[in-house]
C-alpha positions in Angstrom: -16.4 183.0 158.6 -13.6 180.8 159.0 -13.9 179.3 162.2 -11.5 176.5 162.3 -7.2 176.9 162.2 -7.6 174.6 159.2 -9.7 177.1 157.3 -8.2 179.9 158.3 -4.6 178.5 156.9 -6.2 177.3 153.9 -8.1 181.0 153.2 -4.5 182.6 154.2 -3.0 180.4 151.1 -5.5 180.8 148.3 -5.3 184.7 149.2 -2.0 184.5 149.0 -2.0 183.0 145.8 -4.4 185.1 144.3 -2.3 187.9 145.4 0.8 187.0 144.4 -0.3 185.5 141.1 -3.2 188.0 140.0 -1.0 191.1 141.0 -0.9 193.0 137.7 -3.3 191.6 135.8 -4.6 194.2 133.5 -1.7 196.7 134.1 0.3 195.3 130.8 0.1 194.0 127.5 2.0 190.7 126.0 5.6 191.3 126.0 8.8 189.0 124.1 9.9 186.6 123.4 6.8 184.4 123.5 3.7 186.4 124.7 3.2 188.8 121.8 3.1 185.3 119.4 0.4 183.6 121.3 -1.8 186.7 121.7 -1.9 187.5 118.2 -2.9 184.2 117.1 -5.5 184.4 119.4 -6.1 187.8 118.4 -6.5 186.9 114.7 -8.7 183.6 115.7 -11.1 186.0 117.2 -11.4 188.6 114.3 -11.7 185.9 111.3 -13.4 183.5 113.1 -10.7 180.7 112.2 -10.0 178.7 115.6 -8.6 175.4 114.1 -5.6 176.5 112.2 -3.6 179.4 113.8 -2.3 182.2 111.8 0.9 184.7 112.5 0.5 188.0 110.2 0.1 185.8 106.9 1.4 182.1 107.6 0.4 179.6 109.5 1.8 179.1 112.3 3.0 175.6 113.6 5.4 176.1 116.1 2.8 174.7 118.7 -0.6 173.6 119.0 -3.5 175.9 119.4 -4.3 175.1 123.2 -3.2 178.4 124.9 -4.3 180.4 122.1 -7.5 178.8 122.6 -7.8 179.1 126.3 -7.1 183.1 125.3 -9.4 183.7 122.9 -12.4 182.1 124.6 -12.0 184.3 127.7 -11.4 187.3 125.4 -14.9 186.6 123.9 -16.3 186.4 128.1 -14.3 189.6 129.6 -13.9 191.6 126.6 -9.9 192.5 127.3 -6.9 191.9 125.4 -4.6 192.7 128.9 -6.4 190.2 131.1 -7.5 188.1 129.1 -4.2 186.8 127.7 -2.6 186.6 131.1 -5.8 184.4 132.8 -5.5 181.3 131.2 -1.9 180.9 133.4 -3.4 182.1 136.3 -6.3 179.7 136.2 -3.5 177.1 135.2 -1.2 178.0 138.2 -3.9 177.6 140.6 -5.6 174.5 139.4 -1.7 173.2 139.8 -1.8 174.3 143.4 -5.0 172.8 144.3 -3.8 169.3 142.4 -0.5 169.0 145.0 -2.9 170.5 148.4 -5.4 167.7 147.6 -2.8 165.3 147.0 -1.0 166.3 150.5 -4.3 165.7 151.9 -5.2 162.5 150.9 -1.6 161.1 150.9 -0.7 162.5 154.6 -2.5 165.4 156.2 -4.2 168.4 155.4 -1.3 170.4 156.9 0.7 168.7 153.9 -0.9 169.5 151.9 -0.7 173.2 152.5 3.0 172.7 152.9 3.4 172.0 149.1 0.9 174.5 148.5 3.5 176.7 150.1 6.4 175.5 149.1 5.0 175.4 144.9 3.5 178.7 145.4 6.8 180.4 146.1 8.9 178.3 144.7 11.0 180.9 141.5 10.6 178.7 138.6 6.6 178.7 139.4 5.7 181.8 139.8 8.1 183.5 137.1 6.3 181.2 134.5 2.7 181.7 136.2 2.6 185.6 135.7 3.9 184.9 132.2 1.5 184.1 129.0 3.0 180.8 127.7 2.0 177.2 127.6 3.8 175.8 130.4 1.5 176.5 132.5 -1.2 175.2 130.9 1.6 172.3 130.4 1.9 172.1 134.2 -1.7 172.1 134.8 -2.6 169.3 132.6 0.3 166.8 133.6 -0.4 167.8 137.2 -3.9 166.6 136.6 -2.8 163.4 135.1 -0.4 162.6 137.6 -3.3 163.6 140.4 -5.1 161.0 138.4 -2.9 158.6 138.5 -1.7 158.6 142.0 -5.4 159.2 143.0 -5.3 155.1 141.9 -2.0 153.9 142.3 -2.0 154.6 146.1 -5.1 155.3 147.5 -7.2 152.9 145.0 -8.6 151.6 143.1 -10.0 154.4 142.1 -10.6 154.0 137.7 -12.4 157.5 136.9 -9.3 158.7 138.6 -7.1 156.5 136.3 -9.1 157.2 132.9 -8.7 160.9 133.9 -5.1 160.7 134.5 -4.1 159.4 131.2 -7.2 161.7 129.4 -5.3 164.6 131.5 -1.7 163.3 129.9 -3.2 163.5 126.1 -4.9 166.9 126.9 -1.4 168.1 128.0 0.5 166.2 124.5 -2.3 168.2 122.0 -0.7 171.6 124.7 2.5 171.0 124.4 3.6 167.9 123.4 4.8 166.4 126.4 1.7 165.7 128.4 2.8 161.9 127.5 5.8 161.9 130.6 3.0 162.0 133.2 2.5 158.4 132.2 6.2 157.3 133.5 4.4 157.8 136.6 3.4 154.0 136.1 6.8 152.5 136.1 8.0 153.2 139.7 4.3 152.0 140.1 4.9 149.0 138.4 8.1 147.9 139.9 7.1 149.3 143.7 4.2 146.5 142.6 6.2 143.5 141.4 8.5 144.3 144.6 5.3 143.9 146.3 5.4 147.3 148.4 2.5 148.2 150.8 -0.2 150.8 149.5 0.9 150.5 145.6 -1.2 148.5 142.7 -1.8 148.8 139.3 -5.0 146.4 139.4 -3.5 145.0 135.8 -5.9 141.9 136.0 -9.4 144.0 135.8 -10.6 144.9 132.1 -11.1 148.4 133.1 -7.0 149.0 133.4 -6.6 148.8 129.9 -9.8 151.5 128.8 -7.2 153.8 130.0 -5.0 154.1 126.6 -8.8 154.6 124.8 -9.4 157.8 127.4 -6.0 159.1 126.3 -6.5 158.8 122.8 -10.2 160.3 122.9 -7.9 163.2 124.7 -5.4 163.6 121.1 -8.4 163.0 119.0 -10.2 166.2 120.3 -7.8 168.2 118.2 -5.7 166.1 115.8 -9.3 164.5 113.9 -10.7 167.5 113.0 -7.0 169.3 112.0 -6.6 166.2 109.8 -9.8 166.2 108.4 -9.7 170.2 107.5 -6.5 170.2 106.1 -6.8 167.0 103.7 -10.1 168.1 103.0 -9.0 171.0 101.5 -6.1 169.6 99.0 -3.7 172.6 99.7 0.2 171.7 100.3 0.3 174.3 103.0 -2.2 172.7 105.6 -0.5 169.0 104.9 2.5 171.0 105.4 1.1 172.4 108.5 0.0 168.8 109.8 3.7 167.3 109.3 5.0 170.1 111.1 3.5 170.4 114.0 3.1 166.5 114.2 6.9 165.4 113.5 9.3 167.8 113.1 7.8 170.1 116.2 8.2 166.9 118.6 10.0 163.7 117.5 12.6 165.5 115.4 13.2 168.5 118.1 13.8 166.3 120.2 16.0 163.9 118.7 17.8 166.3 116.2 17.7 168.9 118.6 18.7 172.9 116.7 18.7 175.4 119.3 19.1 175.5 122.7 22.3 173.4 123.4 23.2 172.9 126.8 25.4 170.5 128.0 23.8 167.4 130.0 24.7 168.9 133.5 22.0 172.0 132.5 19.3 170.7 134.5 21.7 170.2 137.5 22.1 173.8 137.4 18.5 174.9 137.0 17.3 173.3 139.6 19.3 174.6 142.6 18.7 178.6 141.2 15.7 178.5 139.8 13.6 175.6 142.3 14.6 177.8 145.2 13.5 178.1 148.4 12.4 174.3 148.5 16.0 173.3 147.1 17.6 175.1 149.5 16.2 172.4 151.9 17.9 169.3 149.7 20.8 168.6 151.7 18.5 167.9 154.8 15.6 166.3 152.2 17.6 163.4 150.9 18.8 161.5 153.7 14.8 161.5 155.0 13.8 160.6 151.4 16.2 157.6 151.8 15.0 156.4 155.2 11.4 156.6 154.1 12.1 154.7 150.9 13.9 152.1 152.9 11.0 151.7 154.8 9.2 151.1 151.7 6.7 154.0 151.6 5.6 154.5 148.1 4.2 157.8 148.6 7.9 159.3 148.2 9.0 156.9 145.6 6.6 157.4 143.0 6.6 161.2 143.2 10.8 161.3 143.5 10.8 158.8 140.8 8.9 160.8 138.4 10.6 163.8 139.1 14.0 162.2 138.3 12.8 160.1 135.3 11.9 163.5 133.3 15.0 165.3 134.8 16.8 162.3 132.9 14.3 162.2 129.8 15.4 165.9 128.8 18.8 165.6 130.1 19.5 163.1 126.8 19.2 165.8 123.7 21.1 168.7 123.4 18.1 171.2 123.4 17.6 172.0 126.6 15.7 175.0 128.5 14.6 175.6 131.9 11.1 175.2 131.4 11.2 171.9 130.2 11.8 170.2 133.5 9.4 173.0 135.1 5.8 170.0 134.8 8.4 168.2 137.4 8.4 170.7 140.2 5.1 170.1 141.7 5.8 166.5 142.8 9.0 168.0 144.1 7.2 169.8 146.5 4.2 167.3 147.4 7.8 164.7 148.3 9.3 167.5 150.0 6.0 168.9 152.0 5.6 165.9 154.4 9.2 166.6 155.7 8.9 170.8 156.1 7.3 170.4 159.5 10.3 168.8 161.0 12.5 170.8 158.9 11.2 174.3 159.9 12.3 173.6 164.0 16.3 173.1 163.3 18.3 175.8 163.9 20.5 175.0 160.8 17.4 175.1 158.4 16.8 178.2 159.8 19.8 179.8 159.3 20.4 178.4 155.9 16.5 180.8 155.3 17.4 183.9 157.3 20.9 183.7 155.0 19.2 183.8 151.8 16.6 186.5 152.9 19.6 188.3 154.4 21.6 188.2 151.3 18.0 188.9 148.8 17.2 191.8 151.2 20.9 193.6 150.5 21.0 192.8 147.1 17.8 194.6 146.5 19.1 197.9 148.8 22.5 197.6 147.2 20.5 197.6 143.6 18.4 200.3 144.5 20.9 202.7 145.7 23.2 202.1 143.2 20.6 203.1 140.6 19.7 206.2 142.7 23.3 207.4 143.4 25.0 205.8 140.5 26.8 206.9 137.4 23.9 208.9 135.9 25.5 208.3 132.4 24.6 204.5 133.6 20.7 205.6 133.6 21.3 207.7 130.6 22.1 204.3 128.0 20.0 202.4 129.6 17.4 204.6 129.2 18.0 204.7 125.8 19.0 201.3 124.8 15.5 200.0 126.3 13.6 203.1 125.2 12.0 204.0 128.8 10.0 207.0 129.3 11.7 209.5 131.5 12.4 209.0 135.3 11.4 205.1 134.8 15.0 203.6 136.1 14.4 206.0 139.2 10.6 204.3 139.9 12.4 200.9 139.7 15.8 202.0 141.7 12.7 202.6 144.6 10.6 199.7 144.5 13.6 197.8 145.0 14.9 199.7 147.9 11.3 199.2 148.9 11.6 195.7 148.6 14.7 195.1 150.7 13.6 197.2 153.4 10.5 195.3 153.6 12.9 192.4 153.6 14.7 193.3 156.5 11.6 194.2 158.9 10.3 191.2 158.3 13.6 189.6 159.7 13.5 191.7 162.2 10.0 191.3 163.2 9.4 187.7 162.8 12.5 186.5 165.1 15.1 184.1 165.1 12.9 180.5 164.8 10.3 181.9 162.5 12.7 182.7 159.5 10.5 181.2 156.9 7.7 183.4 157.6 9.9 186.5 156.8 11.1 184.5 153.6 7.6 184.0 152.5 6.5 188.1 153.9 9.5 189.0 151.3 8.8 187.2 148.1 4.9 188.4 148.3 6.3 191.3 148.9 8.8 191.2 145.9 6.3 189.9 143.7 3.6 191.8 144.5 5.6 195.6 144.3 7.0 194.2 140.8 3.9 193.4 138.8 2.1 196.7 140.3 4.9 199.4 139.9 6.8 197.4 137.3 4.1 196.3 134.8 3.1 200.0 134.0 6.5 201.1 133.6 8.0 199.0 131.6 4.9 198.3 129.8 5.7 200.9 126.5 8.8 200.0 125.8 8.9 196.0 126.2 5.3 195.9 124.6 5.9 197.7 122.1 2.6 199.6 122.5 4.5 203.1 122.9 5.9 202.7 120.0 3.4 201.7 117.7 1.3 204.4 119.8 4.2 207.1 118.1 4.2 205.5 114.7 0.0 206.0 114.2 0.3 209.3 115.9 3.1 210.2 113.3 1.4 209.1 110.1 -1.8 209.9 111.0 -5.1 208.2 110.7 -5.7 207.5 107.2 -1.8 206.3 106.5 -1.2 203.2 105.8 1.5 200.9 107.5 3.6 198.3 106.3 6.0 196.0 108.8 9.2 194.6 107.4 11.5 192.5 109.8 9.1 193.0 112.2 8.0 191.1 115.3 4.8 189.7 116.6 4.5 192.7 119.3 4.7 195.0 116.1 1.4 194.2 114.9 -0.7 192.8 117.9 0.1 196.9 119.2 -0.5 198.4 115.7 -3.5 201.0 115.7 -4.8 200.1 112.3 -5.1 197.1 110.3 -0.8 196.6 109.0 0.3 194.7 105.9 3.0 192.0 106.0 4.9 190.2 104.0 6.2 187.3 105.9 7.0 186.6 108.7 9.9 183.5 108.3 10.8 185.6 105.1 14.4 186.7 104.7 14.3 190.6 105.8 15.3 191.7 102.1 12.7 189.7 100.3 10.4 191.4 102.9 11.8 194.8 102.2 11.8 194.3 98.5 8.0 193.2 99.0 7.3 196.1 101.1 8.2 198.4 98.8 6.5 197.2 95.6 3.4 197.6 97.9 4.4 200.9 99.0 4.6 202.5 95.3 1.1 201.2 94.5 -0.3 204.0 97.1 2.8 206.2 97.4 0.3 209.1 99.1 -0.9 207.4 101.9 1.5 204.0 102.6 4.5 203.8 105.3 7.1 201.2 106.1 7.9 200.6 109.4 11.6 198.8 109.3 13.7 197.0 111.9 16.8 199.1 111.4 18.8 195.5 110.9 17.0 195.0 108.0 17.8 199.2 106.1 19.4 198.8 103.3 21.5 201.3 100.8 18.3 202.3 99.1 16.7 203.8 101.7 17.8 207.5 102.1 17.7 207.8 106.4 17.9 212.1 105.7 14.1 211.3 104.9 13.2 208.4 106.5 12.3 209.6 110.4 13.4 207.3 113.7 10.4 205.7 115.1 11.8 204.9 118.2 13.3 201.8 120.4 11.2 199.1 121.4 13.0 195.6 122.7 16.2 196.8 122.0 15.8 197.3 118.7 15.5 200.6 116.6 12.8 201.2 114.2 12.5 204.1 111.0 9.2 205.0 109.6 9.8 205.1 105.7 7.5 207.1 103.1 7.8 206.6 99.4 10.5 209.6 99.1 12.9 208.0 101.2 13.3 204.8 98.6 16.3 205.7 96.1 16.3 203.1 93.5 15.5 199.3 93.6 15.8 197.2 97.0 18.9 195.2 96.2 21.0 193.9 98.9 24.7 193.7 98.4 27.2 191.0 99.9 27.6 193.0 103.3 24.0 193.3 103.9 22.9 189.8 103.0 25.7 188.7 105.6 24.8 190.9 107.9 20.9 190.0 108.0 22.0 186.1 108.2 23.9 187.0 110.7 20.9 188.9 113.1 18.3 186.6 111.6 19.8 183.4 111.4 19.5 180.2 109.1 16.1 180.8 107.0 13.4 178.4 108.4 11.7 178.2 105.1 14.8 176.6 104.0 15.5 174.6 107.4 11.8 173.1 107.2 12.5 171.7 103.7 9.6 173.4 102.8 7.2 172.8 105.4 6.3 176.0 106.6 3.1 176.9 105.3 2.2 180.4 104.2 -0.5 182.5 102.8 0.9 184.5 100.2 2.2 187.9 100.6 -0.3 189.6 98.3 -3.5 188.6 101.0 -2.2 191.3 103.4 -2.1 193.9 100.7 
């Protein structure tokens, strides 16, 4: 039983969280652009026993380290399911994070802090969008987080050196994630200058021996991964694993972010993200900053080295022209810890108040509006959306409800909660928003963003002893095939692929199918007897048999323009060779 208001508002939070953040779990597989690509890796680490050096179809894949996939495949191998296994590992990430910034509220202030940030993170867009997705920011979060925990757990409330070897050993954890785990350590230089300025409650403790076993603690963090990579991939004298190892080690990180190629933004983006995508804590800004300035003129480094952080990586990936949202998302917690001390005070204006009833007001008739447009709208609307996303029959009308649901729900709990309690109803209609979402629009979306209806139509269609091919396929493709499927490539160009494909096809005309992104047909494939597959991500698919195949598989001028159009600049080619592959002929 929880007896006191304390732990009763701490047991309200965590099942909150788990509510909100574990809604859906099992009722979906890994959908685009990045899920499907980490689940198969993990996928494929499980069945051949590989862990060290992931693997996409055929090639080696060094886009990112192995971390998440990692995390995946070991709780796989404990609950024994693909659909909640590759979702836990950001679940256990989001709520780790949450614990880090209520502890830290605790210590630094009160108790009632600290379940203000806990609040505030928890609901905050960017957080939970990215915690009920499988990627590696939150893992990313998590372990900078940790490191920052770790550091402030000895900048202001120490000395406290476990607490400082684990903050940096937290920051390499998150650079062998992701890359950037290294930012949590700018942490130190507001530390270091609050120091020298000779600020209350701040010390770095430089003098003792112990301060500098902290870089060793962040380097026994790298080694845990980079050693034995390096060791396996020189000891076995191929080009393609020391081409795996420059990769991921310079081009994937130095050079992306220097010579940034995709992504451009301008360097106002993150000035942008933060106001749509940090909501309802940024809302709260314009009232925030003048106490943040008071506080900091009163020398209280509890808001300065948390502010300061936040702003040092807003300016650290402000400077290339790659930019995306989730870059600046490992900031966000210390956002909220600055912000939480303030909410109390906040919460009683009238304006504040206002400025929270507006925005539920305005969410609560954009989701009626929505819905009823969807029910009482153009049905020729419903009809190409329907097909353009290749939904199953009477799906738009299941969504078109939950979100009148939604709003509804939105405006009794304006109703109900009254005119100074506004940020109950806020919180009432996100749970609520989130929670009718993952349960009624997992499993209605699932087929067609999956991919699993699909591939569920192709092995029902060639039956069980067929064999299937992919060309210019996608990661979904074969993580939802029903049988073993060949490749050939995955960075190939689409025609090499095809021509490929169908040298494999003729060697068991009988039994072996293509399955082709319709971007990637060419002239030699007769579609009077190829059949449509069916949609899946926007994109339409064609089972091909042998028959179907007039000739030899030789582009012509349009279609080679065409296809580097829709697939863009070959990465073989933009890697200067560095993408490692397993030959095509392995899969067959």
């Amino acid at each position: 039983m929880l007896k006191s208001p304390a732990s009763r508002q701490t047991g309200l939070l965590v099942v909150m969280a788990l509510l909100v953040l574990g809604a859906g779990l099992g009722l979906r597989d890994p959908w685009p652009s990045d899920e499907p690509r980490f689940a198969l890796v993990a996928k494929q680490m499980v069945d051949s026993g590989h862990w060290l050096f992931p693997q996409r179809g055929t090639e080696l894949y060094s886009d990112k380290p192995p971390m998440l996939m990692w995390w995946q495949a070991t709780l796989y191998s404990l609950v024994g399911h693909w659909r909640v296994a590759f979702l836990l590992p950001s679940l256990i990430a989001a709520l780790g994070t949450l614990w880090c910034v209520i502890d830290l509220g605790r210590r630094l202030w009160t108790r009632q802090v600290g379940l203000y940030a806990g609040w505030a993170l928890l609901f905050a867009l960017h957080f939970t969008f990215q915690a009920k997705k499988a990627q590696i920011d939150p893992l990313v979060v998590l372990f900078i987080t940790l490191a920052n925990y770790g550091l402030l757990r000895h900048l202001l409330l120490g000395p406290a050196w476990r607490w400082w070897w684990l903050g940096w050993f937290f920051a390499g954890i998150g650079v062998i994630t992701k890359g950037v785990g290294v930012l949590a350590l700018m942490m130190i230089v507001p530390a270091a200058i609050a120091s020298a300025l000779h600020w209350p409650r701040v010390r770095l403790h430089v003098g003792e021996g112990r301060f500098w076993l902290a870089p060793l603690a962040f380097l026994l963090a790298l080694s845990l991964w980079l050693v034995p990579m390096l060791l396996a991939g020189l000891a076995t004298g191929s080009e393609q694993y020391r081409a795996y190892a420059g990769d991921i080690l310079f081009r994937q990180t130095a050079q992306r972010y220097t010579q940034s190629w995709d992504h451009h933004q301008p360097w106002w983006y993150f000035l942008g993200i933060m106001p749509s995508l940090w909501i309802p804590a940024f809302l709260l800004l314009p009232w925030a900053v003048p106490a943040w300035c008071r506080r900091l003129r009163r020398r209280d480094p509890r808001y300065l080295l948390p502010l300061a952080w936040w702003l040092l990586v807003v300016l650290f990936f402000s400077i290339p022209h790659g930019k995306r949202d989730v870059y600046i998302l490992p900031a966000l917690p210390m956002f909220c810890l600055a912000l939480a001390p303030l909410l109390p005070g906040l919460l009683r204006r009238r304006d504040v108040q206002g400025v929270l009833a507006a925005f539920t007001g305005l969410l609560a008739a954009a989701l009626v509006v929505a819905g009823a447009l969807a029910l009482l709208g153009d049905p020729a609307f419903e009809v190409r959306l329907t097909q353009g996303r290749g939904l199953a029959p009477g799906a738009t009308d299941a969504l078109a409800w939950a979100a009148l649901a939604m709003g509804v729900w939105a405006a009794l709990s304006l109703w109900v909660c009254g005119r100074r309690r506004h940020h109950y109803a806020l919180v009432s209609t996100l749970a609520a928003v989130w929670v009718l979402y993952s349960l009624l629009g997992y499993p209605v979306l699932n087929d067609s963003s999956s991919a699993r209806g699909l591939m569920r139509e192709v092995g029902a269609r060639i039956g069980p002893e067929a064999e299937l091919g992919l060309v210019a396929w996608k990661e979904q493709n074969l993580l939802m095939a029903d049988r073993p499927a060949a490749t050939f490539g995955f960075e190939e160009r689409w025609h090499e692929q095809l021509h490929a494909a169908v040298r494999w096809q003729r060697l068991v005309p009988q039994r072996r199918w293509l399955l082709v992104n319709e971007d990637a047909m060419q002239a030699c494939i007769d579609r009077s007897r190829a059949e449509m597959a069916g949609i899946s991500n926007r994109r339409r698919w064609w089972l091909v048999p042998t028959p179907a195949i007039m000739g030899p598989c030789r582009p012509s001028a349009a279609e080679l323009e065409r296809e580097r159009r829709l697939q863009g600049p070959a990465l073989r080619i933009e890697r200067a060779g560095a993408a490692a592959q397993v030959p095509a002929s392995a899969a067959w």
